[in-house]
Residue frames as a rotation matrix with the C-alpha (Angstrom) as fourth column:
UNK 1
0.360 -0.476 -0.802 -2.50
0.762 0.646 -0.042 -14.57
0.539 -0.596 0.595 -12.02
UNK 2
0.848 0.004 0.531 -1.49
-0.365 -0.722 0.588 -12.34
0.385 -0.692 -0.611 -9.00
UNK 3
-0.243 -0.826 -0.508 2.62
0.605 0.281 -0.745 -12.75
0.759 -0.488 0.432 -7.83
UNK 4
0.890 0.446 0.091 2.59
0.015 -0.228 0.974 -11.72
0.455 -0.865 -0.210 -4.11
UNK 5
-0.475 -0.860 -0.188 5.29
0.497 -0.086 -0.864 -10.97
0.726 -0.504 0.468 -1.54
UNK 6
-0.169 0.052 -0.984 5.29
0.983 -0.063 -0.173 -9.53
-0.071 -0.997 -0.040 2.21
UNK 7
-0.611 -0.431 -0.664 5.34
0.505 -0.858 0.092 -6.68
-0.610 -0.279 0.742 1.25
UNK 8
-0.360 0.774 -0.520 2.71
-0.794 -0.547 -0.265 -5.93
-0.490 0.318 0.812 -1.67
UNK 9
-0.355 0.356 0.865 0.46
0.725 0.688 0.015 -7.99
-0.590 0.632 -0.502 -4.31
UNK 10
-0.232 0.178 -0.956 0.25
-0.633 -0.774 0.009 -6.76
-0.739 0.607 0.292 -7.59
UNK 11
0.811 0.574 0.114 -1.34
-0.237 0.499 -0.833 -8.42
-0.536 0.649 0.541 -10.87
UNK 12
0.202 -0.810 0.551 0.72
0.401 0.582 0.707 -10.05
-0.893 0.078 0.442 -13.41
UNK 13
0.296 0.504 -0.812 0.26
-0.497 -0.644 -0.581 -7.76
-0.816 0.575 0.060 -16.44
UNK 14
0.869 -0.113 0.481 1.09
0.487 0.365 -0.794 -8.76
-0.086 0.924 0.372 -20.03
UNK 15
0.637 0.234 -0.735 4.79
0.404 -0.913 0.059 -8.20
-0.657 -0.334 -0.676 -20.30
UNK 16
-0.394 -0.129 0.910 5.02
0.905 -0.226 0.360 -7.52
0.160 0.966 0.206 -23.92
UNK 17
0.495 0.741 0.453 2.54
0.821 -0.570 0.037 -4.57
0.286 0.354 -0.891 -23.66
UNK 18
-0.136 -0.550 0.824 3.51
0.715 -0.630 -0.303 -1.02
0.686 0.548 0.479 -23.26
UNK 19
-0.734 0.277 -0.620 2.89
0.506 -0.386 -0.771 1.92
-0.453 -0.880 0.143 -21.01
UNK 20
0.406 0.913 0.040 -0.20
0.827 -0.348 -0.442 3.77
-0.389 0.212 -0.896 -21.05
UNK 21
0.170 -0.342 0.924 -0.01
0.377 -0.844 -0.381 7.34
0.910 0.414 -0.015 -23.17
UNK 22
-0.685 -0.232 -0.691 1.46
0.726 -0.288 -0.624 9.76
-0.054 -0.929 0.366 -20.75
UNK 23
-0.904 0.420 0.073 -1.15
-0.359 -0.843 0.401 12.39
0.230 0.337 0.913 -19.97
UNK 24
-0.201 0.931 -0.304 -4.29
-0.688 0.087 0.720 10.03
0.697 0.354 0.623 -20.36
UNK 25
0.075 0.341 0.937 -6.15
-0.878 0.468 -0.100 8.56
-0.473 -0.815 0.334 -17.44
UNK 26
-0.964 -0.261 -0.054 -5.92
-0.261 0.886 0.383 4.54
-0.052 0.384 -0.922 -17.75
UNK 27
-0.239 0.971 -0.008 -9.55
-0.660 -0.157 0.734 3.10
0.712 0.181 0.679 -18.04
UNK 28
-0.063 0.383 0.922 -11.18
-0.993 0.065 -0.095 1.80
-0.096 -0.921 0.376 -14.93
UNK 29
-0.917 -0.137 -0.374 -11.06
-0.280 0.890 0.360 -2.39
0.284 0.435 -0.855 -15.31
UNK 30
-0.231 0.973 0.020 -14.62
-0.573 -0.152 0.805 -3.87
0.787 0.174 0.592 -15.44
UNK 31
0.224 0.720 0.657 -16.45
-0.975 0.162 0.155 -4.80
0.005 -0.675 0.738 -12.68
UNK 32
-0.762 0.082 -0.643 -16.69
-0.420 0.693 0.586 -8.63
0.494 0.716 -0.493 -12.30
UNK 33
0.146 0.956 0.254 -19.54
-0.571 -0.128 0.811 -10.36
0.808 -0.263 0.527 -10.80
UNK 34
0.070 -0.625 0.778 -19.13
-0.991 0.046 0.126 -12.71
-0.114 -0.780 -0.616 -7.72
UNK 35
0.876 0.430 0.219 -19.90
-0.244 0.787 -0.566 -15.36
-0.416 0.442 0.795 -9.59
UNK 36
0.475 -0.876 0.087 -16.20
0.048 -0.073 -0.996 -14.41
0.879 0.478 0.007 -11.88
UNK 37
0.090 -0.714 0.695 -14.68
-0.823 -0.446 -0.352 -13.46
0.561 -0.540 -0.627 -8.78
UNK 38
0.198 0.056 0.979 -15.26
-0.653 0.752 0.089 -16.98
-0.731 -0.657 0.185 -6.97
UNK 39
0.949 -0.298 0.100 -14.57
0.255 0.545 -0.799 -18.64
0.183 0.784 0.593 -10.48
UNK 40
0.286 -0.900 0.329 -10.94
-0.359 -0.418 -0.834 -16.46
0.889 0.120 -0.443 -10.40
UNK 41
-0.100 -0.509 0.855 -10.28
-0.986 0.166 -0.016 -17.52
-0.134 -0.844 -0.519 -6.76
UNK 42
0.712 0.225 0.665 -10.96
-0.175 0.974 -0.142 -21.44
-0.680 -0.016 0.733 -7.36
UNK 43
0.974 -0.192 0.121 -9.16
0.130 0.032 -0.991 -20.84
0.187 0.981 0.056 -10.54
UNK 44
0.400 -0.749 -0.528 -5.98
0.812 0.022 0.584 -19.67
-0.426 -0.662 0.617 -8.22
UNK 45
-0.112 -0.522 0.846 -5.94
0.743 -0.609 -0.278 -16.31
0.660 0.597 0.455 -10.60
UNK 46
-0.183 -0.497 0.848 -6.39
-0.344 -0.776 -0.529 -14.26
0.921 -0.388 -0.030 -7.68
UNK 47
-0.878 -0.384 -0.286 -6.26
0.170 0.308 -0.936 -14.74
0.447 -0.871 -0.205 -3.51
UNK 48
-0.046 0.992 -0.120 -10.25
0.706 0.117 0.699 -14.03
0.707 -0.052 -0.705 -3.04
UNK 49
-0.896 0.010 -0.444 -9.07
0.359 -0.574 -0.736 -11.03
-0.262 -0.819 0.511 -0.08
UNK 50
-0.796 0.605 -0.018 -12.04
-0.605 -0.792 0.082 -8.76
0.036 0.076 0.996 -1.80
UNK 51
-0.011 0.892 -0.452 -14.47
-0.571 0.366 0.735 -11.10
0.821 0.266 0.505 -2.35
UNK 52
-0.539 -0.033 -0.842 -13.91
0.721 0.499 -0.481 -12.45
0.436 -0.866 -0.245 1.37
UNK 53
-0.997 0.054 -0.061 -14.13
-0.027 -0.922 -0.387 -8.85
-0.077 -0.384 0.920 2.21
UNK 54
-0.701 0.706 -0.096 -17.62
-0.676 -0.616 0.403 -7.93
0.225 0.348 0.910 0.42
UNK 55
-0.119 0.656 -0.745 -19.22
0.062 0.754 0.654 -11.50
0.991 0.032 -0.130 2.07
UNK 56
0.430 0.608 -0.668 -18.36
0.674 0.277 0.685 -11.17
0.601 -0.744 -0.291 5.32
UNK 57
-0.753 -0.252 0.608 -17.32
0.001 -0.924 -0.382 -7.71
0.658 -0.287 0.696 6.43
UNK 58
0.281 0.895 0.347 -20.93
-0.156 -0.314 0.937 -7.29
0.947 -0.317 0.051 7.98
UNK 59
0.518 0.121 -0.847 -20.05
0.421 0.825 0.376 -9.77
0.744 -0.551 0.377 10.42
UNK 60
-0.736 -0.610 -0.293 -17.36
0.607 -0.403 -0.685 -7.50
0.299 -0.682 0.667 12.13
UNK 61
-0.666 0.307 0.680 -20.23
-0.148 -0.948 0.283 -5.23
0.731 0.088 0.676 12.98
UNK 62
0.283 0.837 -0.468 -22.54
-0.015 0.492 0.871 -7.54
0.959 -0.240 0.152 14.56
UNK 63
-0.154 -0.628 0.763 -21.63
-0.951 -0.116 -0.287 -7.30
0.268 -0.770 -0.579 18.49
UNK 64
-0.615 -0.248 -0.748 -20.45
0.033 0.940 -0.339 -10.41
0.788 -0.234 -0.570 20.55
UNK 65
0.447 0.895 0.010 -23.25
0.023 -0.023 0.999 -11.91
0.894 -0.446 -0.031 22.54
UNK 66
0.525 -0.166 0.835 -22.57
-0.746 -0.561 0.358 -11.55
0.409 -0.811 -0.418 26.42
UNK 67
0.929 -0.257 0.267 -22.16
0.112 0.880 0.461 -15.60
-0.353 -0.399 0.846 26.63
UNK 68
0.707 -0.519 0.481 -19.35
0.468 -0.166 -0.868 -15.04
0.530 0.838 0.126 24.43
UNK 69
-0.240 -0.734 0.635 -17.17
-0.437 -0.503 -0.746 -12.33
0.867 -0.457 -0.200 25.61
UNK 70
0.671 0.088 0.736 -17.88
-0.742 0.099 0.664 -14.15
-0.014 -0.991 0.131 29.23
UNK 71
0.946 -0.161 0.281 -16.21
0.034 0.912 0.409 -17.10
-0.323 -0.377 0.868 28.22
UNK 72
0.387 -0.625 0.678 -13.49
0.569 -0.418 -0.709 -14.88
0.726 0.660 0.194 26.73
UNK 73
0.034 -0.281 -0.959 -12.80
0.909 -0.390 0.147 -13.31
-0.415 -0.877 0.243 29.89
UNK 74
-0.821 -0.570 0.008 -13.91
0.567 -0.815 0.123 -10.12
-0.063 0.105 0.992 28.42
């Protein structure tokens, strides 16, 4: 589950659990697939921003046809 505010979103951690050792890098969290990641957003455990990201980023790249930005007055 993911608590949010205006200001940041952070995960919900476990909080019983401790801090990491001081000193010792934490271990990278696995990967998940987009399959888990589109399960976890249906699921409401997290807000899907990355997995929005990594589908349709491209799309900002693609330029706007001429009909387009004409009827945009730009």
């Amino acid at each position: 589950m993911t608590l949010c505010n205006s200001m940041s979103c952070e995960p919900k951690g476990n909080p019983t659990a401790g801090p990491a050792h001081p000193g010792h890098a934490e271990p990278n969290p696995p990967q998940l697939s987009v399959a888990e990641r589109i399960a976890a957003f249906l699921d409401g455990r997290t807000h899907g921003e990355d997995l929005l990201h990594e589908l349709y980023d491209y799309v900002l790249e693609e330029p706007v046809p001429p009909r387009v930005r004409a009827l945009l007055g730009r």
